[in-house]
C-alpha positions in Angstrom: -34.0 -13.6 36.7 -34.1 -13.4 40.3 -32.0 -11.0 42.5 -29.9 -13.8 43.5 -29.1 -15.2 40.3 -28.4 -12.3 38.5 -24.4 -11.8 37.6 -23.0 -9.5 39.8 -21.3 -6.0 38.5 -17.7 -5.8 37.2 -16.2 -2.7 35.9 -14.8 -3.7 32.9 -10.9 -1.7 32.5 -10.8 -0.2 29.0 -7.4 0.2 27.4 -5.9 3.8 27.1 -6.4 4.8 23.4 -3.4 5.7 21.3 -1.5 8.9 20.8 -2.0 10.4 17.8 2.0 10.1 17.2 1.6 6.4 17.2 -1.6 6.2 15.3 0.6 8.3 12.8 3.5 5.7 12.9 1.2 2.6 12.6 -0.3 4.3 9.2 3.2 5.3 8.2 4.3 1.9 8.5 1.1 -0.2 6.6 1.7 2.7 3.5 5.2 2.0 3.6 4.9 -1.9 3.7 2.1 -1.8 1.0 4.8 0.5 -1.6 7.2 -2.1 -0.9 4.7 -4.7 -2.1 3.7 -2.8 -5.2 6.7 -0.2 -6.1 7.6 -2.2 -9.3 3.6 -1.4 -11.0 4.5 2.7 -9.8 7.7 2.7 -11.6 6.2 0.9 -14.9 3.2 3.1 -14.9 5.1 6.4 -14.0 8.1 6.2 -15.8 8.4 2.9 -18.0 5.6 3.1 -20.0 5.7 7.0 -20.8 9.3 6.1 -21.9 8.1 3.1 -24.1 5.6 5.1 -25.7 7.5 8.1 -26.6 10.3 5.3 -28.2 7.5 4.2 -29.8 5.8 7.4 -31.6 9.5 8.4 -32.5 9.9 5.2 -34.4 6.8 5.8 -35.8 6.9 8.8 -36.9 10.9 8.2 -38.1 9.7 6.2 -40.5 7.3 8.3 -42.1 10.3 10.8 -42.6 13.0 10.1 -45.0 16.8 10.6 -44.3 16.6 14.7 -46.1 14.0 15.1 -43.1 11.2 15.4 -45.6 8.0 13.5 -45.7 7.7 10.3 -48.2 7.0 11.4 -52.1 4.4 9.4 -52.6 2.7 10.5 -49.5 2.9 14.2 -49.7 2.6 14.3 -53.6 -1.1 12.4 -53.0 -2.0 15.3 -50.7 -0.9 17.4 -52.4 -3.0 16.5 -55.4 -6.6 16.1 -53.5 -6.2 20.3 -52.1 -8.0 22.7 -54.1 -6.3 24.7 -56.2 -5.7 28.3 -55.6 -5.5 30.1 -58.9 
C-alpha cells in the first residue's frame, strides 16, 4: 500500500465497562430466570423423592412386621434354626 491509499487513523470510542453492582444484578437475574425454568426438578429431587422413599422403606419394612410388632414366624424361626447353638 502506498501512503496515499492507506486508510487513514480513527480512534475507535470503547464503551465504559460495567459496575460491578450491575454485573452483580445481570448474574442475579440469569440465576434467577434459569430456577424459574427448572424449580419443579429441585423440589422432586430435594424433597419429593426423599419423601417417596422413606413411604416406601416403611411399607416395606411394615410388612415384614406383624400387627404384635414382632417379625413373621416363619422368618425368624428359620434363623433361628441355621445359628449355632450355644450349649
Amino acid at each position: 500500500m502506498t501512503a496515499d491509499t492507506a486508510p487513514s487513523a480513527q480512534l475507535i470510542s470503547v464503551a465504559p465497562l460495567p459496575s460491578s453492582w450491575e454485573l452483580t444484578m445481570r448474574a442475579f437475574r440469569c440465576w434467577l430466570t434459569t430456577y424459574r425454568r427448572l424449580w419443579r426438578s429441585s423440589v422432586w429431587s430435594s424433597f419429593l423423592g426423599p419423601v417417596f422413599y422413606l413411604a416406601a422403606m416403611g411399607y416395606g419394612l411394615g410388612s415384614l412386621v406383624d400387627k404384635n410388632g414382632t417379625a413373621s414366624r416363619t422368618w425368624s424361626t428359620s434363623r433361628r434354626r441355621s445359628w449355632p447353638s450355644r450349649r
